[in-house]
N, C-alpha and C positions, 0 to 999 in steps of 0.2 A: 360610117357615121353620116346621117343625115344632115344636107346642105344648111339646115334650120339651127341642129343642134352644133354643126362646126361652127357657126356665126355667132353664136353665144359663146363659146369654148373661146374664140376669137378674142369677142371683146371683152370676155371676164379676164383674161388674162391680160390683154391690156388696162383697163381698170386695175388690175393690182401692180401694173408695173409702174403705172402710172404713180402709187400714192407711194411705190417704195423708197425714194430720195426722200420724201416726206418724213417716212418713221425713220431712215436713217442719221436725219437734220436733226430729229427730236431727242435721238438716241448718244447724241455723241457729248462726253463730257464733259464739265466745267469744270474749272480751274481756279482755285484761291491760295494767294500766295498772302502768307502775313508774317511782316518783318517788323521786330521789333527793333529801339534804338538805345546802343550804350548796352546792351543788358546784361550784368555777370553773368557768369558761364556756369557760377555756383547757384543761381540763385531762383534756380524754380525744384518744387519737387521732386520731380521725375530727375533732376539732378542732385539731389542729397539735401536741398534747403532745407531746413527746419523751423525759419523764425517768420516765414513768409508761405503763404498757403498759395496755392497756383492749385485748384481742381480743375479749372477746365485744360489749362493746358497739361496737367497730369494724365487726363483723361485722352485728350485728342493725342498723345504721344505712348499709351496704353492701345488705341486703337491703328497704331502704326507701327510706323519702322522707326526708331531712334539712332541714330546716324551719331555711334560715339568718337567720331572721327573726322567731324564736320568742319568744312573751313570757311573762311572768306577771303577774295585774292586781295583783299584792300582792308588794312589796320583801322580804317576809318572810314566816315559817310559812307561819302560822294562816290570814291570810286569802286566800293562795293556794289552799289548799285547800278552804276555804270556794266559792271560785269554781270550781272545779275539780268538785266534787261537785253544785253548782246548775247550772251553766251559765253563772251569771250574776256582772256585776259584783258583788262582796260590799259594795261600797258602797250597795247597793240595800237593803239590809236591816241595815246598822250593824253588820256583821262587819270595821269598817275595819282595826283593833289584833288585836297576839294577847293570846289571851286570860289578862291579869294575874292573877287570882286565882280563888278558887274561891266565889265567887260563884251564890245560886242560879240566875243567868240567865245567868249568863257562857259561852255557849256557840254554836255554831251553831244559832240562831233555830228553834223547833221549826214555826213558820208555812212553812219552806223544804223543799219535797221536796229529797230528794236522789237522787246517780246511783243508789242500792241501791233504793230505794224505787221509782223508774222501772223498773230492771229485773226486779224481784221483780214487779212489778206485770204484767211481763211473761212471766213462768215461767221466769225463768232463780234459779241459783241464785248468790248473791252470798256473799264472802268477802274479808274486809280482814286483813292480816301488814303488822305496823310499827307504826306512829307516828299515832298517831289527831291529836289536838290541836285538838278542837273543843269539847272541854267534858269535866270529872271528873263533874259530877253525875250520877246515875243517867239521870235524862231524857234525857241528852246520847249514852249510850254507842251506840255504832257499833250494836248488835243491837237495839237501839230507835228507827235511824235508816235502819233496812234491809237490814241484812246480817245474812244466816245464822250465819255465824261470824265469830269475833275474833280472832287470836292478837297480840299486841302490848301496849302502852303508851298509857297517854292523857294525858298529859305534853307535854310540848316538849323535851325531855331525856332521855337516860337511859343509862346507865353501859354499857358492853360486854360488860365482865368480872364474874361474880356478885359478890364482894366488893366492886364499885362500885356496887351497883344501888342507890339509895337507895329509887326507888318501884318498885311489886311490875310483875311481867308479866302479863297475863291470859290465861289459855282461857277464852273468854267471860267470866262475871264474874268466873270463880273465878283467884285468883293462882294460879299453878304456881313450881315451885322449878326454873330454868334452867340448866343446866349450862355449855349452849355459848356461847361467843364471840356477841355479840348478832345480829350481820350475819351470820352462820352457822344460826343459830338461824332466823332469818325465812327462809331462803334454805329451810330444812329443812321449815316449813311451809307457803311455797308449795309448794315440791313434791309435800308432802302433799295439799296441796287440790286439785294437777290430777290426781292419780293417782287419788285418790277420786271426782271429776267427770267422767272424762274420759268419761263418756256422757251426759253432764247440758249442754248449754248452761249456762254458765258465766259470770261476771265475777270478776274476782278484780283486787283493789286491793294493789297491794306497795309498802308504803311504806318504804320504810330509810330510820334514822334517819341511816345514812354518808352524809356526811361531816363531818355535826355535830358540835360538842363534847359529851363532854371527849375528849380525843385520848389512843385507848386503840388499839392493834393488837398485834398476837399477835407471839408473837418469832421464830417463822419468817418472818413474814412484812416484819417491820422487819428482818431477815436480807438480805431476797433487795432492798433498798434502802440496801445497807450504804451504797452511793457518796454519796450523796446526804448533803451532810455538815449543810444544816440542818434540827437534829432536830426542828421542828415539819414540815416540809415534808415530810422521812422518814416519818415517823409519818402524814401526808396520804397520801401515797403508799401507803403499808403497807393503810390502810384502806377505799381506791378501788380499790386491789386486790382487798382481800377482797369488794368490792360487786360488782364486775366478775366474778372466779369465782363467784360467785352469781348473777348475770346469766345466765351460762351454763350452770351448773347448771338453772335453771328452763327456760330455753329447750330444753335436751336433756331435760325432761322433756315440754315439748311434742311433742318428734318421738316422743320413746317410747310417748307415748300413742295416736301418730296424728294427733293435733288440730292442729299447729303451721300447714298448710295453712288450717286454720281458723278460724284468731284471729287478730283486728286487734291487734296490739301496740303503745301507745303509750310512748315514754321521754321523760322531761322533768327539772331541778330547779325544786324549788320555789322559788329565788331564787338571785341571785347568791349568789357566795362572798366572806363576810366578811372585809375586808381592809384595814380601816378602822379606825384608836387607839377605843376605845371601843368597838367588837362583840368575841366571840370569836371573833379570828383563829384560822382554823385551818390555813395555808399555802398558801393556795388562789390562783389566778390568773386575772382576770377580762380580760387582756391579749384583742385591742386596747382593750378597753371600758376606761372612764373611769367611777368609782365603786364602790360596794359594796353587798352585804347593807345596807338600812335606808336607800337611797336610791331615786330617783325617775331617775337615771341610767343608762346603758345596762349598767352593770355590775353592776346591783341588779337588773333585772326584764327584763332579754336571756338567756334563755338554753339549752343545747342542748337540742335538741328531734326525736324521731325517731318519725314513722310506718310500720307495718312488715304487711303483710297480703301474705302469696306470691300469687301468680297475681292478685290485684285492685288491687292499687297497683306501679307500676313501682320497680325495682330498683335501686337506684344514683344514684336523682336526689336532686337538689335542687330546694326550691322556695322561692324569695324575698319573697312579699310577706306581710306581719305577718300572724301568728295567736296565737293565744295558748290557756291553757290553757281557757278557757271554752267553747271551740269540743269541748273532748274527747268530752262529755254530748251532745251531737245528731250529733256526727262517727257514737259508738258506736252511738246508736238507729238512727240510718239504715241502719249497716253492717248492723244486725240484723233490721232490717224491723220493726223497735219503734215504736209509734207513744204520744208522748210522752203524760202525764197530761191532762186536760184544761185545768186551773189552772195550766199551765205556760208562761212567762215569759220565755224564753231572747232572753240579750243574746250568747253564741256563736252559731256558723251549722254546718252539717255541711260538711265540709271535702272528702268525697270526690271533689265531681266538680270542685275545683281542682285535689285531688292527681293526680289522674288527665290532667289534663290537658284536660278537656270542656268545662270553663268557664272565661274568658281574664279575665274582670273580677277580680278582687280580693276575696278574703272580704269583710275591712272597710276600707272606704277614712279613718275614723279610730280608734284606740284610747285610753282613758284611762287613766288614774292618780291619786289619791288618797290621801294618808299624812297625813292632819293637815294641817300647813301647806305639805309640800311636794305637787308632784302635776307633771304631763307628757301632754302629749296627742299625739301621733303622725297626722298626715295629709298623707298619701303618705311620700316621701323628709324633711318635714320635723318636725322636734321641739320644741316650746317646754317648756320647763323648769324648774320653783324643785325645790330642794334641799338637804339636808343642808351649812350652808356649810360647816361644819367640813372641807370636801373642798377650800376656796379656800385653806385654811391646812395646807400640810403638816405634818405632826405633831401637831396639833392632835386633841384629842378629844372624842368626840360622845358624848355622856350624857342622859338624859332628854329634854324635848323640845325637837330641835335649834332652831337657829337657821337661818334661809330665804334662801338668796338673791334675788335680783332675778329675775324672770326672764329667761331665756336662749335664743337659737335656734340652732338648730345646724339643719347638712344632711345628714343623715343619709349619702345617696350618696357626698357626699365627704368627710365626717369621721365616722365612724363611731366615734371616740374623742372626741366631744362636744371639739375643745381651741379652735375659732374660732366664741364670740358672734357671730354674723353679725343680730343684733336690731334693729340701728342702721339698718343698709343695706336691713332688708326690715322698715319700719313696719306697711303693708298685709297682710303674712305674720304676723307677731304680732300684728294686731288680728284675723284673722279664726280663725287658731286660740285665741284667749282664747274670742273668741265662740263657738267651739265647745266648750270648756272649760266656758264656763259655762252651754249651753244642756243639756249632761250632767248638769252637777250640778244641774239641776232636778230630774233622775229619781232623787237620791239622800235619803238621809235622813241623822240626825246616826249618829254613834259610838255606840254601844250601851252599852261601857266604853271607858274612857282608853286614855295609853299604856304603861302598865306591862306588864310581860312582855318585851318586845322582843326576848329573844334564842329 
């Protein structure tokens, strides 16, 4: 080869080595996680609802995996989320309660990376819309915990409609004065965030406070639920609606970007739907399941659950065996080719190559649970149990810190409505999941705060 033509050959091939970091920067995928609040287990579609229409998320759980075995390690919020953003059980670090007051430590534990902080760590850019609930203090807030931006609440709570809002909304720190319908509103700045990103490798956390209380919807929309004659139900309905059109809204702003190909989508609530004398009911139905928001039962920490990536996770399926939300934070690194901090700790597992079908074993072959006095541990098809009794007494109501039943075993396979103790008959099965119960909660530590807050 000629000195002339090896000096081209040279530098063309440097020129493409050069731009290769480039298409691979471009190349790598975004991530949207959207967590619903409070929302029955019965009550979208794709899970059996009938009196309440959910197309987009029928649709977005049609173009994925449906996860009929989905958990959460916290019956409530705060510490779902807390798990959700670590990786890890929240009992590992005393995020067991949500958090009651505003306290200077009251918060998600500054000793915890979390998922912003991993991916930021990564070059991607992060972004949270909704419902924070890890801590008010400064030290706590979402942009000191790794994300880029903020639009939302840092509450447990918060009104729909401006005239209800008791605490402020923020762009980043600063309060803004909000016009729209709150679940509108979020819906408006994701969309902002992918429109702005959609060349950026991306994560983006959407939290809706729907279908939390106070039960506030718009009157078109409690309109188009006239039938529906009980008005807390209506008003439920009215507001899974408008979370559901928002669903879909964001989603069509993925295709418009491009990007929709390119983003692992996960859908999940953070707990069952309150349905219980003593929580805020909010109409919600956690049928077949047996108990509620603020319990240790299938109706408290079951519930829908949807993985969604076009072309890399199959289309239409189902997959049955427990996962839960801790699993989301190493599912996402992996999809990304992110390689996690080095101090990092994860009690999830990456979920890909079960979803996919590669690996026949089992993410985890047990899960815990944890609420103070109640708690449940999960291995294989079976369940042991204590609980909110207040659930052994219909009508009955549960306030502060409940009272515990006995423990309980149930089979999962064939009572999936927890209603036949089978504890008696299988001695050998309750002692050896206690003993796994209590060999977990070795790796735990106490409550950080009580239990005030609860809702």
């Amino acid at each position: 080869m000629s000195r002339p033509i090896f000096a081209f050959v040279l530098a063309f091939g440097a020129l493409i080595a050069g731009f290769a970091p480039v298409k691979a920067a471009e190349t790598r995928p975004n991530v949207l996680i959207i967590v619903a609040d409070d929302l029955g287990y019965a009550d979208l579609g794709f899970q059996g609802c009938k009196d309440i229409p959910t197309p987009n998320l029928d649709a977005l759980a049609k173009s994925g995996v449906r996860c009929t075995s989905g958990y959460v390690t916290g019956p409530y919020c705060s510490p779902t989320r807390a798990g959700l953003l670590t990786g890890r059980y929240q009992q590992r670090f005393g995020h067991e309660f949500n958090p009651g007051g505003a306290g200077p430590n009251v918060g998600l534990p500054l000793s915890q990376t979390t998922l912003a902080d991993q991916f930021k760590a990564a070059g991607y850019t992060t972004g949270l819309v909704g419902k924070w609930h890890l801590g008010n203090q400064p030290k706590f807030h979402p942009q000191k915990r790794g994300f880029d931006e903020f639009f939302g609440f840092l509450g447990g709570a918060h009104g729909y409609f401006p005239a209800e809002a008791a605490a402020p909304i923020l762009q980043g720190t600063k309060t803004v004065k909000e016009t729209e319908y709150l679940t509108d509103a979020f819906t408006r700045e994701a969309v902002s965030f992918i429109e702005r990103h959609k060349a950026d490798p991306f994560v983006l956390y959407l939290a809706y406070n729907a279908v939390h209380t106070p039960m506030h919807a718009t009157d078109a929309r409690l309109t188009r639920f006239a039938s529906i004659t009980d008005k807390r139900r209506q008003t439920y309905a009215a507001m899974l609606f408008a979370m559901d059109e928002g669903v879909g809204k964001v989603l069509n702003a993925l295709d418009s970007t491009g990007v929709r190909d390119n983003t692992l989508i996960v859908f999940f609530s953070d707990n069952g739907g309150p349905t219980m004398p003593g929580t805020t009911i909010n109409g919600s139905s956690n049928a077949p399941l047996r108990g509620s928001k603020r319990t240790t039962c299938e109706g408290g920490i079951r519930v829908p659950f949807v993985f969604s990536w076009k072309g890399k996770l199959p289309a239409g399926a189902t997959y049955e065996s427990p996962i839960a939300q801790i699993d989301v934070l190493p599912t996402a690194l992996a999809a990304c080719g992110a390689t996690p901090k080095p101090d990092t700790k994860f009690d999830g597992v990456n979920l890909l190559p079960y979803l996919k079908g590669e690996n026949k074993d089992v993410p985890h072959t047990t899960l815990f649970w944890r609420l103070g006095g109640q708690n449940a541990v999960r291995h294989g098809e079976w369940k042991l149990v204590q609980y909110d009794a207040a659930l052994d007494t219909p009508g009955e109501i549960s306030r502060g810190v409940p009272k515990i039943s006995p423990p309980r075993l149930y089979n999962l396979a064939a009572d999936i409505g927890e209603t036949k103790d089978v504890s008696a008959e299988n001695p050998l099965k309750v002692a050896l999941l206690q003993s796994l119960l209590q060999e977990w909660n070795k790796g735990n530590v106490k409550p950080l705060w009580g239990q005030g807050g609860q809702e």
